[in-house]
Steps between C-alpha positions, in 0.01 A plus 500: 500500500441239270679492138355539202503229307649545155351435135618160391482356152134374529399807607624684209392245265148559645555888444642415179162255402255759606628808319521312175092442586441892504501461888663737747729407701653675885847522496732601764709834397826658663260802609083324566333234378350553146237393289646383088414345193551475124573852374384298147226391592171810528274299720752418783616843523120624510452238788809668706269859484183317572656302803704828666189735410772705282361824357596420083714820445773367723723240336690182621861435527740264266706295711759345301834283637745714281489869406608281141164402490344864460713573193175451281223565721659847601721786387785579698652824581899527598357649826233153573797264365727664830234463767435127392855406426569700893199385673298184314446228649347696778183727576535774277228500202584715175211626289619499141345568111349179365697353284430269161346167650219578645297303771132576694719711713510737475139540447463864382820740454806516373752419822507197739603438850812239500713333740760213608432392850733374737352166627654194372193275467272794337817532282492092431162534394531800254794334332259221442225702416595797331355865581212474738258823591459531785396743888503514823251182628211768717189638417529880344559769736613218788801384597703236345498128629867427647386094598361244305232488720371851490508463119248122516299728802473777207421274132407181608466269191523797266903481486588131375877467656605671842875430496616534820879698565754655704316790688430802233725837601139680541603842335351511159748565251632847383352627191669710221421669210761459221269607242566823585879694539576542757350164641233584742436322852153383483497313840762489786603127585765326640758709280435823548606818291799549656648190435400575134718721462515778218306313275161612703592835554380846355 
């Protein structure tokens, strides 16, 4: 099998170029390939619903490159500041209360979906871009892209970057609650609840 080639520094300078246009961009994750853009910016986060077919009561992600970065845009329990400090970078997604700076996402409510992935040139990029929003690169209801490929085959023109990656992990991430105590698993991942330890339990 072939490698995949990595994202070089043209690459992410084309990412880079086309988010700061209000495009979206693909970007290769630690778990599948997902769709992102400015979390600032209303009418590139519209575009991400209208391009995955995403029903409008289900909110994107923050990715950010350091749980630092969510100190404004979130508020964090003791319990959330364990599970990122334990398992961030990696594929575990905490849903937190929104905190004082507040960007299009999310769009309605009062918590947000945030994580730190573990994939050094998606990392690269965030440090240079700030937050992005951002999910999983498929129409809704289908399964996610995992190749560059399947992601052109699915948006075409409509996604202004495809930055190509080591291969995704596949697994969506895990989801939990820490908006509520005790934290709630929303969606088994690659960490599941027994690796989480007390902090999921009861």
């Amino acid at each position: 099998m072939a490698a995949t080639p990595h994202a070089g520094p043209e690459d992410l300078s084309a990412a880079l170029d086309a988010l700061r246009r209000g495009e979206v961009v693909a970007v290769t994750t630690d778990t599948v390939y997902g769709l992102a853009c400015d979390p600032a910016n209303p009418a590139a986060v519209e575009r991400v619903y209208e391009l995955k077919q995403r029903p409008g009561d289900l909110e994107l992600t923050l990715l950010t490159a350091s749980a630092a970065e969510l100190d404004t845009l979130v508020c964090w329990s003791p319990a959330a500041r364990v599970l990122a400090a334990r398992f961030w970078p990696g594929p575990l997604s905490l849903v937190l209360p929104v905190g004082d700076r507040r960007l299009s996402v999310p769009r309605r409510g009062a918590t947000v979906c945030v994580r730190v992935p573990a994939h050094g040139a998606l990392l690269e990029l965030l440090g240079r871009s700030g937050p992005l929003a951002s999910t999983s690169a498929n129409r809704h209801g289908e399964p996610a892209a995992t190749t560059a490929s399947m992601v052109r085959e699915l948006f075409g023109g409509g996604v202004g970057v495809v930055l190509e990656g080591d291969r995704p992990g596949g697994t969506a991430s895990t989801i939990i609650d820490c908006s509520v105590t005790p934290p709630r698993v929303l969606r088994e991942g690659p960490i599941d609840s027994r690796s989480l330890g007390e902090l999921v339990q009861g």
